[in-house]
C-alpha positions as CSV (number, residue, x, y, z in Angstrom):
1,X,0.0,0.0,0.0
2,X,1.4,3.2,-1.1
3,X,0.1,6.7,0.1
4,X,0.6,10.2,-0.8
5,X,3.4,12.0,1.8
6,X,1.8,14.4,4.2
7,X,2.4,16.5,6.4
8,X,1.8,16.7,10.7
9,X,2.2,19.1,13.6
10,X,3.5,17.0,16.6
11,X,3.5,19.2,19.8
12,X,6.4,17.6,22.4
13,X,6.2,18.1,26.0
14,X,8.1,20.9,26.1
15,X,5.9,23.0,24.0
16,X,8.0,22.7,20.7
17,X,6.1,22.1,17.4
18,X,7.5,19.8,14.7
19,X,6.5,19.3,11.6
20,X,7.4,15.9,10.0
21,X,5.9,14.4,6.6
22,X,5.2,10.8,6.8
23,X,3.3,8.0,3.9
24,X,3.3,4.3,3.6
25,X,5.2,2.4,1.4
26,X,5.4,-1.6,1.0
27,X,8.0,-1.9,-1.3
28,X,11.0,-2.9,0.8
29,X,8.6,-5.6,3.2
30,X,9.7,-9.0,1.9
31,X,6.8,-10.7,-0.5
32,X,5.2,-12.8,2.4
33,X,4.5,-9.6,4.8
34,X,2.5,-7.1,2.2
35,X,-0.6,-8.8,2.6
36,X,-1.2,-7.3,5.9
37,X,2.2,-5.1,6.8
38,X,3.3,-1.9,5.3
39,X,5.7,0.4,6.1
40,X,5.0,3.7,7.5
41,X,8.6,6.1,7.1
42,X,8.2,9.4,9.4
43,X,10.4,12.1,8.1
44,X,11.9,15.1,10.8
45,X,14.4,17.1,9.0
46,X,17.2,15.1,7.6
47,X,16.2,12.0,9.4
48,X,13.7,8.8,8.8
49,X,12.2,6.7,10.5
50,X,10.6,3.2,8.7
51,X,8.3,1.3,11.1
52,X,6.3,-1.3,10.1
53,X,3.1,-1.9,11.0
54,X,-0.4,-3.3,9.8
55,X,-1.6,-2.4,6.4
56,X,-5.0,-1.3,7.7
57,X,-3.6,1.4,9.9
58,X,-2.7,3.2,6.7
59,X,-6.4,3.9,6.5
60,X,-7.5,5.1,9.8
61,X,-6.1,8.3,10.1
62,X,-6.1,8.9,13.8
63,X,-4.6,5.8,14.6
64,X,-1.8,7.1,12.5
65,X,-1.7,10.0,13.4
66,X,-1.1,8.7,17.0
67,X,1.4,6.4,16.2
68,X,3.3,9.4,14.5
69,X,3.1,11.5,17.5
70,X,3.9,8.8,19.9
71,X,7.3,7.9,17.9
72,X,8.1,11.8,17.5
73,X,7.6,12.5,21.3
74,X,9.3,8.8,22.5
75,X,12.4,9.8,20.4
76,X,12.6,13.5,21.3
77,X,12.6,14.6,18.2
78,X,15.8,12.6,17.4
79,X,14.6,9.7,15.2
80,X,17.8,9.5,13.8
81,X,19.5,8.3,17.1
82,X,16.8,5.7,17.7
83,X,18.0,2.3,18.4
């Protein structure tokens, strides 16, 4: 499943706005896991994130929205120091 990017507000705890563009893409998910996976890449500045998660998520936009903000806010803002 492949979705246009867009774009989010994500307001951290410390009253900072960020703006991060995020879509779903399946085409690096192995043949076996795009019947019901998909992967959702979160963009802040120079960094991306690439989670995957279940295909129908793609659709409900509040659950994916939530998912964004929870990763931005876990993270700090620094998805590219993750792991």
């Amino acid at each position: 499943m492949e979705t246009k990017p867009r774009n989010l507000t994500v307001l951290m705890p410390d009253d900072q706005l960020l703006e991060v563009t995020y879509y779903c893409n399946d085409k690096n998910l192995e043949e076996d896991q795009k019947e019901f996976f998909t992967s959702l890449l979160i963009q802040l500045d120079d960094c991306i994130c690439n989670m995957k998660i279940e295909k129908h998520l793609c659709k409900n936009q509040g659950a994916l929205e939530r998912i964004i903000h929870n990763k931005v806010i876990n993270t700090k803002g620094h998805l590219c120091q993750e792991n």
